[in-house]
C-alpha positions in Angstrom: -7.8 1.0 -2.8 -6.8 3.6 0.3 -3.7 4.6 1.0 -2.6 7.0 3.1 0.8 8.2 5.6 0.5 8.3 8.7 3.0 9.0 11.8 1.9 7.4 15.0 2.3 8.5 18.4 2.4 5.3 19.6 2.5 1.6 18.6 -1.4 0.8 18.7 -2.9 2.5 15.3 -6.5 1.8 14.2 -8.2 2.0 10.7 -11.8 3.0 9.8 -12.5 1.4 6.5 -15.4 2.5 4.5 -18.4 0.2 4.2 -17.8 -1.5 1.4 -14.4 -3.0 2.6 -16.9 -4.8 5.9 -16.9 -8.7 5.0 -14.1 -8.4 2.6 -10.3 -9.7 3.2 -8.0 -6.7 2.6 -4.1 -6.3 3.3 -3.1 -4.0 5.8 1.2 -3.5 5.1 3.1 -1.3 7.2 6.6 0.1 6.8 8.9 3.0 7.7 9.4 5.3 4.3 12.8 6.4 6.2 13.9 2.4 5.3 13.2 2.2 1.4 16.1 5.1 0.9 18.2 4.0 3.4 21.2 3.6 1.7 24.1 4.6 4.5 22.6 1.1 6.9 22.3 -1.0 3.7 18.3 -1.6 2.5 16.4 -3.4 4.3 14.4 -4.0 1.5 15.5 -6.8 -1.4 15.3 -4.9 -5.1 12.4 -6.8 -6.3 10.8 -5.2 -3.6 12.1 -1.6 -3.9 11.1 -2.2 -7.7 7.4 -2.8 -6.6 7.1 0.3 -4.1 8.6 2.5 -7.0 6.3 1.2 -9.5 3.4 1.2 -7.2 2.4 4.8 -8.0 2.3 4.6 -11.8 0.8 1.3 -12.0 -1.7 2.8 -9.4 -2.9 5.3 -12.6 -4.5 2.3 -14.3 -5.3 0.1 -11.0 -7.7 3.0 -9.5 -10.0 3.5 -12.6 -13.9 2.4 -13.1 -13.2 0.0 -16.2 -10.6 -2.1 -14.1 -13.3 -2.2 -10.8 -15.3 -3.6 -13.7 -12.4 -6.5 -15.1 -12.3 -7.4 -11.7 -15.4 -7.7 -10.4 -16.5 -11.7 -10.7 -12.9 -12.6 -9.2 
């Protein structure tokens, strides 16, 4: 998995994926951190989804390790 912030200085981005993401389907998701704590506009996010974005880094711990790559790989 990559993840990274970015802040674009215009509306056209581009990605360079490493090799072994070529052939593959991966999800691309884009949205504005400002929105996820925006709570003066009302969210713009529904809860379940705020609940996956704050889980997203802990469950990330056990996601990003060599015996999981391993579970997964014959999917």
């Amino acid at each position: 998995m990559i993840r990274t912030i970015i802040t674009p200085e215009q509306r056209n981005i581009s990605i360079k994926l490493p090799k072994g993401f070529v052939g593959k389907r991966i999800e691309v998701i884009a949205f504005a951190i400002d929105e996820i704590n925006d709570n003066q506009t009302g969210n713009v996010f529904s809860e379940p989804v705020q609940t996956h974005l704050a889980t997203e880094n802990v469950l990330a711990k056990d996601w990003l390790s060599r015996e999981e790559d391993i579970a997964w790989q014959n999917l």
